[in-house]
SEMIVO-819274 format. One record per residue (C-alpha): x, y, z; residue number from 1. Coordinates in Angstrom, 3 decimals, m for minus. Layout:
<atoms>
<atom><u>X</u><v>Y</v><w>Z</w><i>NUM</i></atom>
...
</atoms>
This chain:
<atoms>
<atom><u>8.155</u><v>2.682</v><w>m20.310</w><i>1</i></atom>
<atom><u>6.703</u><v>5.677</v><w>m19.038</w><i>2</i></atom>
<atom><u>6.600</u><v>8.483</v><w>m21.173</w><i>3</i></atom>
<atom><u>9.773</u><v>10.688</v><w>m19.704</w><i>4</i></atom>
<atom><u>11.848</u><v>8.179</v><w>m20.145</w><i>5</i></atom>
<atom><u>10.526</u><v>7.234</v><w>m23.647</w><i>6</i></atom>
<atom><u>10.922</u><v>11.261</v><w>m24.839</w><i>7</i></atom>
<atom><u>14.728</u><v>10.680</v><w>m23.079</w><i>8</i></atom>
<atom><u>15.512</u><v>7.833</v><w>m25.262</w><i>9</i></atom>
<atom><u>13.472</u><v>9.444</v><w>m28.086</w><i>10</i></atom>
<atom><u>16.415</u><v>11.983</v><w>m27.608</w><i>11</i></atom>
<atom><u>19.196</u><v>10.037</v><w>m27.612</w><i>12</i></atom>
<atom><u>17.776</u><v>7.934</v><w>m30.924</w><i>13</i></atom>
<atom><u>17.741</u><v>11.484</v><w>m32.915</w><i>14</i></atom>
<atom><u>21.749</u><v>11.928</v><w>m31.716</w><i>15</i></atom>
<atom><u>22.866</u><v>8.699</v><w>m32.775</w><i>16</i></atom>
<atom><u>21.532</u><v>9.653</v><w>m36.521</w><i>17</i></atom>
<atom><u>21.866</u><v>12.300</v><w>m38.946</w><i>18</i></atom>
<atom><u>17.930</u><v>12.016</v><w>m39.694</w><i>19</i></atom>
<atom><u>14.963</u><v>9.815</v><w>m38.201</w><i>20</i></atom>
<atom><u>12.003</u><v>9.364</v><w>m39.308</w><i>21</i></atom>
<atom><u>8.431</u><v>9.079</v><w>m37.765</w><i>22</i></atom>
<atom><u>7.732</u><v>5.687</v><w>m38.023</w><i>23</i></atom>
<atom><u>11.205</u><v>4.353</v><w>m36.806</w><i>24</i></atom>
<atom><u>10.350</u><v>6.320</v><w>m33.963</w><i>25</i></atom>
<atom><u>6.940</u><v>4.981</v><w>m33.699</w><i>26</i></atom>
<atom><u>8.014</u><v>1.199</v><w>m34.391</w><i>27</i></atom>
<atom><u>10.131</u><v>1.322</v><w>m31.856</w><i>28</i></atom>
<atom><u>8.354</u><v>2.505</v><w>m28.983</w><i>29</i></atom>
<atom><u>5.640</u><v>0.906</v><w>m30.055</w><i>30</i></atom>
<atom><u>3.479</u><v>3.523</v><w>m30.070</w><i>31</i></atom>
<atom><u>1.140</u><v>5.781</v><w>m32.857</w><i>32</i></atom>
<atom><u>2.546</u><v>8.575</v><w>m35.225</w><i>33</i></atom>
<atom><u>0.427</u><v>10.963</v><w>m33.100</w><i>34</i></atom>
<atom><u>1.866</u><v>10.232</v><w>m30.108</w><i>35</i></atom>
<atom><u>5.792</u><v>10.733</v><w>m31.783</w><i>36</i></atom>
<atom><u>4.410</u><v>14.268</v><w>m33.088</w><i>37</i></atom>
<atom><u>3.476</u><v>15.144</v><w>m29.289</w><i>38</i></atom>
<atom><u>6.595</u><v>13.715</v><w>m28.033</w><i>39</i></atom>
<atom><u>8.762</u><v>15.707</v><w>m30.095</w><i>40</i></atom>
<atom><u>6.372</u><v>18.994</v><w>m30.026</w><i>41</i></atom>
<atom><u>7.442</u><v>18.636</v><w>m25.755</w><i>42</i></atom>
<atom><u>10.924</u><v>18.173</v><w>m26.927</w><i>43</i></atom>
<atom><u>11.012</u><v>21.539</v><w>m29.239</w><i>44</i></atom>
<atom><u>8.824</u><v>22.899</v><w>m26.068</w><i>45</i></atom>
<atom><u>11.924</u><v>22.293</v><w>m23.764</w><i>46</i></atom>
<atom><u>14.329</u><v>23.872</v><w>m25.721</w><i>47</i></atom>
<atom><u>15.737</u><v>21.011</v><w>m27.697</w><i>48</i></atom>
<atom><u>16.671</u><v>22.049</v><w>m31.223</w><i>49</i></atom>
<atom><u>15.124</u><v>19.691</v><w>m33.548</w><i>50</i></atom>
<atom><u>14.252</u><v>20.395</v><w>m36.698</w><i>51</i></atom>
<atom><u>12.248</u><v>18.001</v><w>m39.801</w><i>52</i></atom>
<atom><u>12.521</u><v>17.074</v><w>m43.631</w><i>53</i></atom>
<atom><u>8.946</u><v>16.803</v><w>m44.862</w><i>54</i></atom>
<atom><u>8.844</u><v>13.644</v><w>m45.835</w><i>55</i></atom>
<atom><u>11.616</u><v>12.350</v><w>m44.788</w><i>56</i></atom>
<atom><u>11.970</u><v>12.627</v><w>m41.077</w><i>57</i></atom>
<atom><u>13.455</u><v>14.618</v><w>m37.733</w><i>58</i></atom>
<atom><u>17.400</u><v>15.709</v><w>m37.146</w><i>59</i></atom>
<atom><u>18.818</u><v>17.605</v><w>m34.111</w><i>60</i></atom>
<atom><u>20.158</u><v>20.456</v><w>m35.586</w><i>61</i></atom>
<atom><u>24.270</u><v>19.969</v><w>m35.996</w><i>62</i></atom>
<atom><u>26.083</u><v>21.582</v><w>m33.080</w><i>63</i></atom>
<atom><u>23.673</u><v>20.390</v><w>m30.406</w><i>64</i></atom>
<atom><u>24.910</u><v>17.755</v><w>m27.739</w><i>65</i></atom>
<atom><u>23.810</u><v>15.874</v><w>m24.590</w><i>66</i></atom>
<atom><u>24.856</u><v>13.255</v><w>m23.118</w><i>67</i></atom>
<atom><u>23.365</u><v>9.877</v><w>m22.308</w><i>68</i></atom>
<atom><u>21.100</u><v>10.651</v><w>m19.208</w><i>69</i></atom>
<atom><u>21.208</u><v>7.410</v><w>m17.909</w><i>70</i></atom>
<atom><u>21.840</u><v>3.942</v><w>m18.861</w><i>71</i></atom>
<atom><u>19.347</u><v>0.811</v><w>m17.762</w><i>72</i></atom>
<atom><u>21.165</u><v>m1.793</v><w>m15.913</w><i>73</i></atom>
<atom><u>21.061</u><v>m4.392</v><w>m18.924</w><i>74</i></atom>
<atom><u>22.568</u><v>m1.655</v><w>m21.483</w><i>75</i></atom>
<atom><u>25.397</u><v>m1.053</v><w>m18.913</w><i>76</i></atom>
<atom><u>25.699</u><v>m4.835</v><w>m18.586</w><i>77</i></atom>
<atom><u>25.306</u><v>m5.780</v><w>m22.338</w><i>78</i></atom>
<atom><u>28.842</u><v>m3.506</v><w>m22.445</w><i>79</i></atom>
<atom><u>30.477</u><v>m4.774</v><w>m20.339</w><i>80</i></atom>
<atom><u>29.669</u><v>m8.546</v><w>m22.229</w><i>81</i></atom>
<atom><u>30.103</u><v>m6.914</v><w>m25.431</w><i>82</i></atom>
<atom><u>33.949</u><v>m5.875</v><w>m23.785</w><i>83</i></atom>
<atom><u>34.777</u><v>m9.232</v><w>m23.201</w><i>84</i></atom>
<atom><u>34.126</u><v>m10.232</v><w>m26.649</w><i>85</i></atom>
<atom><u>36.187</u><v>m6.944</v><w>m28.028</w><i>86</i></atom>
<atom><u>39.162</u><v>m7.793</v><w>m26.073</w><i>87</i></atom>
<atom><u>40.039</u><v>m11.259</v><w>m27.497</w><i>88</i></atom>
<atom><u>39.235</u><v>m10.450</v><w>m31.732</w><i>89</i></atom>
<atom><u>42.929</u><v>m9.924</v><w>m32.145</w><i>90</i></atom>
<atom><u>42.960</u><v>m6.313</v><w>m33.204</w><i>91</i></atom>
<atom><u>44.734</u><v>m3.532</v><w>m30.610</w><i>92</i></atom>
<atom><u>43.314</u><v>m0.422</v><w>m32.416</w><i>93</i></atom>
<atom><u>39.337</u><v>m2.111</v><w>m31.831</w><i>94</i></atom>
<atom><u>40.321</u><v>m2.909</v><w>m28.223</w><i>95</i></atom>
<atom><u>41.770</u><v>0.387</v><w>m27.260</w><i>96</i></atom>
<atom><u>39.286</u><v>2.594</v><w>m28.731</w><i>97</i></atom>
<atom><u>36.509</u><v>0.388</v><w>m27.424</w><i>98</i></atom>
<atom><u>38.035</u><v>0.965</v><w>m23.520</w><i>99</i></atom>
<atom><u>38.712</u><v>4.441</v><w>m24.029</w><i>100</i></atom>
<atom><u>34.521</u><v>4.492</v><w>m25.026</w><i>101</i></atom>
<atom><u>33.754</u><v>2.444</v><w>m22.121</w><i>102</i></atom>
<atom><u>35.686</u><v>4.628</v><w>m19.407</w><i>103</i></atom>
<atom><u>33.253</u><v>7.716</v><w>m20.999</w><i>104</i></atom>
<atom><u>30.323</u><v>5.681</v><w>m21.020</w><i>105</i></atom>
<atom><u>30.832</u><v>4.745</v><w>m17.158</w><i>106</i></atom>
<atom><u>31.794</u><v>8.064</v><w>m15.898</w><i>107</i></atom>
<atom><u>27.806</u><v>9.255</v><w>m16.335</w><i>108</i></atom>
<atom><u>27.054</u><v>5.726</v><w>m14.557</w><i>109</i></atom>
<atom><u>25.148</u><v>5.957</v><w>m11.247</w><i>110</i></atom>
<atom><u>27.529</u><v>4.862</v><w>m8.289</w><i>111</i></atom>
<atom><u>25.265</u><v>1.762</v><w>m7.552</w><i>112</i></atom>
<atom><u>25.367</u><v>1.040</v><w>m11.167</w><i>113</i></atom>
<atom><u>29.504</u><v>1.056</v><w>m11.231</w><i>114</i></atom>
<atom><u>29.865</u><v>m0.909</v><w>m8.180</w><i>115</i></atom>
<atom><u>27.215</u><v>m3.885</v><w>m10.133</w><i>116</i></atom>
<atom><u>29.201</u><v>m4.030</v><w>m13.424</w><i>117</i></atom>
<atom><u>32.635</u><v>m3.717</v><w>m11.996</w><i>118</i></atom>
<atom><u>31.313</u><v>m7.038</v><w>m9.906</w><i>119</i></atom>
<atom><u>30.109</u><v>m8.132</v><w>m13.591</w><i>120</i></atom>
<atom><u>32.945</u><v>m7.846</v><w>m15.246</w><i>121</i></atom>
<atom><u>35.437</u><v>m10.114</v><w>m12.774</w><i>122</i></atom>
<atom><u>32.600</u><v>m12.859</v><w>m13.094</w><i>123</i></atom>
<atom><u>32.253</u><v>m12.727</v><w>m17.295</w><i>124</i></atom>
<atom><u>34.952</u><v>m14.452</v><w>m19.009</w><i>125</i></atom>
<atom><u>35.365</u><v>m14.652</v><w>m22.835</w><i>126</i></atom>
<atom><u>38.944</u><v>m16.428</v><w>m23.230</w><i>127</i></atom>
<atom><u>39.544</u><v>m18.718</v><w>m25.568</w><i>128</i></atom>
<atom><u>41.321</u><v>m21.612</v><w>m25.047</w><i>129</i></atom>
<atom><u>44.520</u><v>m21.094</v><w>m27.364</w><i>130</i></atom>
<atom><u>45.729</u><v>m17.001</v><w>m26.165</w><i>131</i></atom>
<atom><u>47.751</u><v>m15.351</v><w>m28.728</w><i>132</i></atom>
<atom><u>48.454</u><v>m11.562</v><w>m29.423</w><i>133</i></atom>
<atom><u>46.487</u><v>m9.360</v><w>m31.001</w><i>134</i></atom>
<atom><u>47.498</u><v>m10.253</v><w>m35.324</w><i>135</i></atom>
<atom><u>46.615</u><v>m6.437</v><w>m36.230</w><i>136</i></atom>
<atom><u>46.738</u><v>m2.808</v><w>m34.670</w><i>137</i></atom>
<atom><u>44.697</u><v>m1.144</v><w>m38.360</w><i>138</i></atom>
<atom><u>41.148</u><v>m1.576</v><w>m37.844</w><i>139</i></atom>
<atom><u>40.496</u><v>1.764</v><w>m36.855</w><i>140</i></atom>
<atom><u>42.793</u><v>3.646</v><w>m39.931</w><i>141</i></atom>
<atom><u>40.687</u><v>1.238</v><w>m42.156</w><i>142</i></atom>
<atom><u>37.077</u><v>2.356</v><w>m40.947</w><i>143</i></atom>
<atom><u>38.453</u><v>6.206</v><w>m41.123</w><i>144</i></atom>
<atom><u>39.525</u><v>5.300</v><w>m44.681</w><i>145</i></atom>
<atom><u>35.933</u><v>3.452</v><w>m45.396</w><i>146</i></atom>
<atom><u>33.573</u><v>6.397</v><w>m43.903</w><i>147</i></atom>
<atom><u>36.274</u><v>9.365</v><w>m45.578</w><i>148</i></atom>
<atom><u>36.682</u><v>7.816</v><w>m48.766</w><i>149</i></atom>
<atom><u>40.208</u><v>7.798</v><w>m48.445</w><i>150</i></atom>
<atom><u>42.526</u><v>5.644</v><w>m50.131</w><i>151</i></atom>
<atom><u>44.981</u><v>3.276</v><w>m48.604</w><i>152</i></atom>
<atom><u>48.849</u><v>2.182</v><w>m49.354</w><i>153</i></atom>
<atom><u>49.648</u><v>m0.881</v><w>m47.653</w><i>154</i></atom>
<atom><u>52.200</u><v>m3.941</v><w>m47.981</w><i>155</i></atom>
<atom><u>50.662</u><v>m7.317</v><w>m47.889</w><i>156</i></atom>
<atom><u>51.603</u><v>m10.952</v><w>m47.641</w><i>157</i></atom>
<atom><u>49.762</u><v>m12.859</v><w>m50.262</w><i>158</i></atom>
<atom><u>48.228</u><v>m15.596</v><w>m48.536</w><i>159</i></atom>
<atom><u>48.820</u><v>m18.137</v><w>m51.462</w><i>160</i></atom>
<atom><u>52.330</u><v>m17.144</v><w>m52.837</w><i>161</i></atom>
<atom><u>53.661</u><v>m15.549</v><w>m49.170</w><i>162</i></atom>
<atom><u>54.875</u><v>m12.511</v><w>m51.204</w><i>163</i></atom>
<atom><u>55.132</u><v>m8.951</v><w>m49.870</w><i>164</i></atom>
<atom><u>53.842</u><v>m6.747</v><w>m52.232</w><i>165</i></atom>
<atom><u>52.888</u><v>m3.191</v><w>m51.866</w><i>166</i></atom>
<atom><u>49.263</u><v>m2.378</v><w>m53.158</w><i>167</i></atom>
<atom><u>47.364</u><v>0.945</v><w>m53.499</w><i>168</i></atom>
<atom><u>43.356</u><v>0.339</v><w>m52.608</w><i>169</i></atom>
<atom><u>40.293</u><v>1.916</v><w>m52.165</w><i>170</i></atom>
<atom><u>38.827</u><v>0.188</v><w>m48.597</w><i>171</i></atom>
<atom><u>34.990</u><v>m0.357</v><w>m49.183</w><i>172</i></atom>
<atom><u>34.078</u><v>m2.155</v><w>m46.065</w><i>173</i></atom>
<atom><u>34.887</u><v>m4.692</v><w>m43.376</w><i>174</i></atom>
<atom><u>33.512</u><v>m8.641</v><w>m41.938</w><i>175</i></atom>
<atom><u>34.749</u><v>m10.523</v><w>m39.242</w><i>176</i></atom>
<atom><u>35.023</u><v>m14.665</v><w>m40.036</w><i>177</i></atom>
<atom><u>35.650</u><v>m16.882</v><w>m37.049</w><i>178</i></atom>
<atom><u>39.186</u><v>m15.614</v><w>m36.919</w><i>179</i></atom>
<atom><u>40.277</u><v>m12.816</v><w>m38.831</w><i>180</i></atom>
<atom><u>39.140</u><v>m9.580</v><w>m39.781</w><i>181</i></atom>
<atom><u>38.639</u><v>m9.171</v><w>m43.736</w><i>182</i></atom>
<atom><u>39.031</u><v>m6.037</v><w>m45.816</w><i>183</i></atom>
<atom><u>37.097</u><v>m5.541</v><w>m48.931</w><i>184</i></atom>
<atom><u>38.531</u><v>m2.953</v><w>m51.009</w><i>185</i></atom>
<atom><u>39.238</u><v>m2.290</v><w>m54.680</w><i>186</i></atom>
<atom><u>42.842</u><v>m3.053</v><w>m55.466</w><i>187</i></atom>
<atom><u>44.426</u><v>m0.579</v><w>m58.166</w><i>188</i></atom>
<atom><u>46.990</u><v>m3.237</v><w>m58.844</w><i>189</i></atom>
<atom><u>44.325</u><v>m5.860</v><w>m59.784</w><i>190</i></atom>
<atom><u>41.824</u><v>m3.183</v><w>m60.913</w><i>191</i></atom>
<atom><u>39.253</u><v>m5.454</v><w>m59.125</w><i>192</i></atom>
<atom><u>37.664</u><v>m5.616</v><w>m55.647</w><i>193</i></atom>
<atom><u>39.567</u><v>m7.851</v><w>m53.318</w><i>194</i></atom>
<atom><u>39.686</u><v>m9.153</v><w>m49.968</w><i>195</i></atom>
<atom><u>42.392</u><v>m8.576</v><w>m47.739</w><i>196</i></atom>
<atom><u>42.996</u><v>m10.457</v><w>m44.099</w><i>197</i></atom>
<atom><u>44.301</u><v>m7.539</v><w>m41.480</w><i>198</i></atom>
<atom><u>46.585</u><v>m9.953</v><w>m39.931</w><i>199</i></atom>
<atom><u>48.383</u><v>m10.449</v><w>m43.348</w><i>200</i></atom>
<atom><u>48.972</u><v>m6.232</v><w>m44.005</w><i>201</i></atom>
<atom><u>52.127</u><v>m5.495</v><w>m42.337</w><i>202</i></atom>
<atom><u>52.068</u><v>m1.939</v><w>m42.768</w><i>203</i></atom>
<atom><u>49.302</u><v>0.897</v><w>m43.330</w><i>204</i></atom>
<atom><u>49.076</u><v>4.513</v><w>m43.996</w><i>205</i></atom>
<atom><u>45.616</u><v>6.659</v><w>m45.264</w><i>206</i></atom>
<atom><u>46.437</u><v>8.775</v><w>m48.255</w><i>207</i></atom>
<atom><u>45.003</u><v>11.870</v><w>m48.563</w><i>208</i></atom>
<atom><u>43.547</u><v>10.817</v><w>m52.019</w><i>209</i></atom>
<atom><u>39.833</u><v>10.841</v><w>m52.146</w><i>210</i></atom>
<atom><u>37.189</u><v>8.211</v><w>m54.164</w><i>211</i></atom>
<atom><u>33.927</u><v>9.241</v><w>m55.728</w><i>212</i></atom>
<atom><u>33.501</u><v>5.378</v><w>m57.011</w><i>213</i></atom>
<atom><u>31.346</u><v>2.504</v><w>m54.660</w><i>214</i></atom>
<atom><u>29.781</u><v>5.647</v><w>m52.857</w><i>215</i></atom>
<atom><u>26.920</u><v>3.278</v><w>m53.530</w><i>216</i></atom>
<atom><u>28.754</u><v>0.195</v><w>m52.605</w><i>217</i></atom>
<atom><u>26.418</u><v>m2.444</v><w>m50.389</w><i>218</i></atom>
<atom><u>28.371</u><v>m5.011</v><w>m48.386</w><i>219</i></atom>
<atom><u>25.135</u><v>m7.294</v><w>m47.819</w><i>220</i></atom>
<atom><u>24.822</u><v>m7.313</v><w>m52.067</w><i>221</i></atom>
<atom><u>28.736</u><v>m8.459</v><w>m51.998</w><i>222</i></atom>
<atom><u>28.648</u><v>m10.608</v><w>m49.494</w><i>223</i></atom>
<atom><u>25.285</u><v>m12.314</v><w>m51.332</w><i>224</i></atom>
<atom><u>27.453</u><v>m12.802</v><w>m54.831</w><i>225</i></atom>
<atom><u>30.305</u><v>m13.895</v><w>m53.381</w><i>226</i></atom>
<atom><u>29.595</u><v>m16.176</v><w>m50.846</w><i>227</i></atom>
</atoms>
């Protein structure tokens, strides 16, 4: 990678993050913590508004956008796979927000970049064998409620006694098994963390009551104890 484009995606990396440091920089590129300081000195040079947490590491300062400059021809085909894959998890709200990303994310395409992965995407096939509809349409009210710390009233089927009961829970984060989506959240009913399949809540709204609890709350550590 020559060095413009390595100070473009150096760019991009600080947008996708509230705060990077050095060394993720430098591990990344592959190259020393001298040459990040230069790269980022030509960035501040240019205009771009960065600013730095001794210590800790760089941030863009808030207001400040750009958009991708460009997109290499595997990132723009690794979408269009990773579309495939999105379209047939069962869940409308993933699927719709993911196209509505895509169409941005193409419009700053090249032409000759449009006309290759619209030819990609009739020849990439993710199907499974069995079609059905899409089981849930609440992924996306979930993650708002999981990054907001807002918490959730929903009415569930129990899996085991195929009861509808309502419950009132605090969503702390998300996995996907082979089939279904699975919400872990701590259930006010049960006063104890529980898991909850999407395709089983039949209906969903975010309250507008805020959680300071499981701020600190590690879905690798949970997923470690429990299974």
């Amino acid at each position: 990678m020559n060095r413009i484009n390595r100070i473009t995606a150096i760019l991009t990396q600080l947008q996708s993050k509230r705060i990077v440091t050095a060394q993720t920089i430098a591990d990344r590129f592959e190259i020393s913590l001298r040459t990040v300081y230069r790269d980022i000195k030509s960035l501040q040079e240019a205009g771009v508004p960065i600013g730095s947490e001794n210590g800790i590491g760089y941030f863009i300062v808030e207001g400040y956008r750009l958009p991708p400059v460009m997109f290499t021809e595997d990132e723009a085909n690794a979408l269009i796979t990773a579309d495939k894959l999105v379209q047939q998890k069962n869940e409308k709200s993933l699927s719709k927000n993911y196209t509505s990303a895509l169409i941005k994310i193409k419009a700053v395409l090249r032409n000759q970049q449009k006309e290759k992965i619209e030819l990609l995407a009739e020849r990439i096939s993710a199907d499974n064998k069995y079609k059905v509809d899409p089981k849930s349409d609440f992924l996306s009210k979930i993650q708002t409620g999981i990054t907001d710390f807002l918490e959730l009233d929903i009415t569930y089927i129990s899996i085991y006694k195929n009861e509808l009961t309502k419950r009132n829970i605090k969503p702390l984060a998300l996995y996907f098994t082979e089939n279904d989506w699975i919400l872990i959240a701590f259930c006010l009913l049960r006063k104890a963390i529980r898991e909850f399949r999407l395709d089983k809540i039949e209906t969903l709204k975010i309250s507008n009551k805020s959680f300071e609890h499981f701020k600190d709350f590690k879905l690798s550590n949970y997923l470690d104890e429990v299974h």
